[in-house]
N, C-alpha and C positions, 0 to 999 in steps of 0.2 A: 577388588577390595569391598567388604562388606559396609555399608554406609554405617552399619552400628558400632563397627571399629576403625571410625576413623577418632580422630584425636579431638576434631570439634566436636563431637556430636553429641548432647547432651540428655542422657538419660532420663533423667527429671520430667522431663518434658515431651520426652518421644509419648503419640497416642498412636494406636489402631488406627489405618487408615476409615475414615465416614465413607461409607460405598454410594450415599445419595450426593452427598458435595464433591465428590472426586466423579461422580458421572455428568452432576452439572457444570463443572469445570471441565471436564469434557467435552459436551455440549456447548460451550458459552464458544471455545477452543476452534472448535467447529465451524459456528455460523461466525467469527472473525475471519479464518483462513477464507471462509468463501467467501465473505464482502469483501475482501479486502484484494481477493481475485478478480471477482466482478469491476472493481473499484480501477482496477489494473488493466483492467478489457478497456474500459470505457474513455479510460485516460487514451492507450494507445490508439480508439478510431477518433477521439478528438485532436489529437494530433498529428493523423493523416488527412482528416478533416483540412486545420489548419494549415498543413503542407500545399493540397489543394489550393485552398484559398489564395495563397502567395503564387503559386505555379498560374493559376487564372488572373494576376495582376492588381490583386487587393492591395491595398495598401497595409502599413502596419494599425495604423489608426482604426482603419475599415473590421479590421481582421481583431483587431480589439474589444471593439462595440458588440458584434458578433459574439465571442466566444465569452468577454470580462474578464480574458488573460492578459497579462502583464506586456506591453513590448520586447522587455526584456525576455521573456520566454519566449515570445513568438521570435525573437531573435537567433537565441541560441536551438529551438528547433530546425529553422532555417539553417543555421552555419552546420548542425550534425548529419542534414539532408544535404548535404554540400551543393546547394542550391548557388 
């Protein structure tokens, strides 16, 4: 279905796509997915990190101070490594 015949869509208002704001939206689009991949690396080896941590006999307090994650995290990390 063509988006100009749909029932919401109102005429008045539709403009030309801007080719410089639809490429920095683009771009902006871009460097999110990749930090937000990055962001998703960096989670997963601190949390093999703190897996370690606990398999080497830290405590949870210890393993706290260390990373400034929650007990409660480091908890449920622990319980999905079926530590």
């Amino acid at each position: 279905m063509d988006p100009i015949d749909r029932p919401d869509f109102n005429r008045s208002r539709y403009r030309e796509p801007n080719p410089e704001l639809m490429a920095q939206a683009r771009g902006q689009a871009a460097l999110f997915r990749s930090a937000q991949k990055a962001a998703n690396d960096e989670k997963a080896r601190l949390n093999g990190l703190i897996i370690e941590l606990y398999e080497a006999g830290h405590s949870y307090r210890q393993i706290r101070e260390a990373t400034g994650m929650s007990i409660q995290y480091i908890q449920l990390l622990v319980a999905k490594a079926g530590i």
